[in-house]
N, C-alpha and C positions, 0 to 999 in steps of 0.2 A: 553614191555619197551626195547630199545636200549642200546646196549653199548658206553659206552664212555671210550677214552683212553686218557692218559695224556703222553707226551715226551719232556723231559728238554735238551736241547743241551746247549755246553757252545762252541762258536766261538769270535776265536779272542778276546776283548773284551765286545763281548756281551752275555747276556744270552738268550736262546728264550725257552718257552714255547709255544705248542702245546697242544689243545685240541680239539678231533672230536667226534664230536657226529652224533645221528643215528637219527635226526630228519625228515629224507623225506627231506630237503631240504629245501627252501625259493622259495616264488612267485619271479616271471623275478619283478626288481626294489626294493625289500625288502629290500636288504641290507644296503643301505644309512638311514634308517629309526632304525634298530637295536640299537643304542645309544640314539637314543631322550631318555627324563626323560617322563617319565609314558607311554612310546611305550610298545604294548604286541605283541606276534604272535600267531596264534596258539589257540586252544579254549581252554585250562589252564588260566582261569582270576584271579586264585587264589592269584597271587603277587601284586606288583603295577609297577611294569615297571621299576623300579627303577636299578636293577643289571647291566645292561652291562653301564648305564652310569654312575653311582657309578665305576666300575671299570676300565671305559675309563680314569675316572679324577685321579684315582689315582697309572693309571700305566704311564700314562703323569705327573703328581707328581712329580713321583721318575726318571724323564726324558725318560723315554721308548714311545713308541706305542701298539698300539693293532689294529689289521687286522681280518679280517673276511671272509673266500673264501668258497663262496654256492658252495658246491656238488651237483646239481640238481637232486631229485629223491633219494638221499642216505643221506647228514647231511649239517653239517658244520665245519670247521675246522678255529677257534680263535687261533692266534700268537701272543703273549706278547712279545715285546722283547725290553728288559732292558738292561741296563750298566751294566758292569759286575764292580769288586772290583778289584783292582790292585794290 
């Protein structure tokens, strides 16, 4: 099992979280695919595909984004970045 690390910056007004993980990586084209509802990767079938786009709607919710940048061959690295509080 890989490690995952988590990193909060707070810039300017906004908050970003970072998370990477040790996944090997995504095939060339995967990434547009990652938020579909019932999308899997991976030969884990155990969920229903449901989490990264449960999480896309409700980091867009609360006005933010969420980003996904494949490491080819080592993970990936998800950005949340929110409004911060004034």
């Amino acid at each position: 099992m890989g490690h995952v690390s988590l990193i909060t910056l707070a810039i300017a007004d906004r908050v970003l979280i970072q998370i990477e993980d040790e996944c090997g990586g995504l095939p060339p084209g995967e990434v547009e695919h990652l938020f579909r509802l019932f999308e899997q990767q991976g030969a884990d079938r155990t969920g229903l595909g449901l989490g990264l786009a449960i999480s896309r709607q409700g980091v867009e919710d609360s006005g933010g984004v969420i980003h996904v940048r494949n490491l080819p061959g080592r993970g990936c690295v998800f950005t949340v970045d929110l409004p911060g509080r004034n």
